[in-house]
Structures are given as structure tokens and as C-alpha cells.
N, C-alpha and C positions, 0 to 999 in steps of 0.2 A: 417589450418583454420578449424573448428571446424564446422558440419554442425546445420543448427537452428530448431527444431519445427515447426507448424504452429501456437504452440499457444503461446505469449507473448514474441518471441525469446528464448525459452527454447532448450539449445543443447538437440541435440537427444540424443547422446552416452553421456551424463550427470552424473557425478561421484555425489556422496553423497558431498563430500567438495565444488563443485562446485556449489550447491546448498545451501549450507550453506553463502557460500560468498553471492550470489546471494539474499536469502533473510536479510542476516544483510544489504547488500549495502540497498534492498528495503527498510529495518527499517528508514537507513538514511534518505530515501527519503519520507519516512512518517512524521518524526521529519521535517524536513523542510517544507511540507504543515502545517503542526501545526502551526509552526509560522509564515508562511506566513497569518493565518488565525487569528493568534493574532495581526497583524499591522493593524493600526489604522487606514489605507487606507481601509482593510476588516469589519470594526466597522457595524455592521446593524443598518440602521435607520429606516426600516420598521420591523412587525411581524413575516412577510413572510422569510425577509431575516435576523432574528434570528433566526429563526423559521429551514432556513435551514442552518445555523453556526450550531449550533446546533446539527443537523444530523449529519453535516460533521464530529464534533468533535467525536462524540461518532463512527461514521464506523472506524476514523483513528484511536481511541484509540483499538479498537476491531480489526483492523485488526494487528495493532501490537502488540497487546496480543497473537493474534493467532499466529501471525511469530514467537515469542516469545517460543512459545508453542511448534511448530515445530521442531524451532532449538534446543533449550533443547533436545528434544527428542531423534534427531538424535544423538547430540553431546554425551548425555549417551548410545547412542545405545539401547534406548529403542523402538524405531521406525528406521527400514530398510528404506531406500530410494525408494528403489523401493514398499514397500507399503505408502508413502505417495506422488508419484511423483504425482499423481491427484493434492491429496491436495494442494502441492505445485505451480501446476500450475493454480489452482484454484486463490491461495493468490494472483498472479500476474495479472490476468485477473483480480480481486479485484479491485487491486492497481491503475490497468490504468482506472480504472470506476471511480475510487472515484477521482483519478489527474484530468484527467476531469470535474468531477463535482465543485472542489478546483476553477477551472483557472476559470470555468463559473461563480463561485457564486464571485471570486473576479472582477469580467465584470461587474457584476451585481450591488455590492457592489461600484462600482467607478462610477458607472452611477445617484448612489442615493445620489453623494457627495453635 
């Protein structure tokens, strides 16, 4: 067993590949808040709460640009692992900010039904 980080469960002894998975798996999981936030159960009926679909849309688009960006990187060996491991832990710490804000604004969203 592999030991973890303290920040976002990132292994300590973390290989470059193992990081590569790790942010394509997140990619996936940005693609899935996307459409969670296009079901019409998420629809805003207030300004506020277009106002923050909105936001949301454009962090997830941006944050999977960046993963995007990353793993390219790596994959051509343009970027070492160990000079991006920040960054990388950075995207994940990201990722669990904006899931949370995803799950709040679809609370929000079901209360304005």
C-alpha cells in the first residue's frame, strides 16, 4: 500500500505515470460535474443562481484546460514531474473546491424548484 500526502491524497513516492492517471481520472470527473450542471434539475431560476452556473462552468472549463495542459506536458516530456508536483497538487485541491461548490449550487438549485 502506497503511502498518501496530506494534501488531496496525493502518494508521497508518486511516480510521473501515476500522476498522469490521477489527473485524466480528475478530467473525468470534471466532465461529470459539467453535466451534472446541465440537468435541468440544475436550470437557475434566479440571477444569482445563473450568475453562479456560470462561474462554475467557466472554473471546470479552466481547470480542465489546465489538467489538460499538464498532462500534455508531461506526456511529451516537456515538464518533469517533480517540477510540476506543486502544480499538480494544486489542480486537485482545485478540483475538491469547485466539487463542492458543484454539489452546493445543485442544493441550491433544487430548493428554487
Amino acid at each position: 500500500m502506497t503511502a498518501t500526502g496530506p494534501i488531496s491524497g496525493v502518494p508521497t513516492n508518486s511516480s510521473s505515470n501515476s500522476a498522469l492517471l490521477r489527473l485524466e481520472r480528475n478530467n473525468q470527473c470534471l466532465q461529470s460535474l459539467e453535466e451534472k450542471l446541465k440537468s435541468y434539475v440544475c436550470e437557475p431560476k434566479t440571477r444569482s443562481l445563473y450568475e453562479k452556473m456560470e462561474s462554475l462552468k467557466n472554473g471546470l472549463a479552466n481547470l480542465k484546460n489546465s489538467n489538460l495542459e499538464i498532462i500534455s506536458a508531461l506526456k511529451d516530456h516537456k515538464l518533469f514531474f517533480e517540477d510540476a508536483k506543486d502544480r499538480i497538487k494544486e489542480q486537485f485541491e482545485t478540483y475538491k473546491v469547485l466539487e463542492l461548490k458543484v454539489l452546493e449550487y445543485i442544493g441550491m438549485a433544487k430548493l428554487h424548484c
